[in-house]
C-alpha angles and dihedrals in degrees: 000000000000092000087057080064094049099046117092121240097253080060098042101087095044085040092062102040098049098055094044087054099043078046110027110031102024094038085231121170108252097198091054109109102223096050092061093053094051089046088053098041083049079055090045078232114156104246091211090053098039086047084052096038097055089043095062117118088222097050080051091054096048091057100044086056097052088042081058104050092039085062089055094058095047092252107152110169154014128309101016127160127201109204116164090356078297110132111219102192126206130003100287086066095061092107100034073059091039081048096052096047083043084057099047095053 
């Protein structure tokens, strides 16, 4: 979650997809070494910056603040979306959330 801080706009997407799939879609172990750095070569993402970038008290400090005020608003998971003060939880609910917005509109 620290290295989606670190990653310019024009990676995120790739960023993200990249590590759901690997997660989400393939059951891969996220805290085994060589599956970050294929995730990251796939991103075209610099393994030393991204190492110094997600180490960075600052970077720590981010995230522990948005872990906080997600609490606050009852998100407990990932991915999560928020649309009209409605929580859609988990990635099947993507268009119940996409619906909702659409609705709104």
């Amino acid at each position: 979650m620290r290295g989606l801080l670190t990653i310019r706009d024009s990676k995120k997407s790739s960023y993200i997809n990249n590590f759901f799939d690997a997660y989400w879609q393939d059951g891969l172990n996220l805290n085994e070494e060589k599956i970050i750095i294929t995730i990251l070569r796939k991103c075209k993402i610099k393994q030393t910056d991204f190492r110094k970038e997600i180490n960075n008290q600052k970077i720590k400090n981010k995230l522990k603040k948005l872990t906080q005020d997600a609490f606050k608003k009852d998100i407990f998971g990932a991915p999560t979306f928020v649309v009209n003060k409605k929580i859609f939880w988990g990635q099947d609910r993507l268009d119940y959330a996409l619906n909702e917005y659409k609705n709104s509109i």
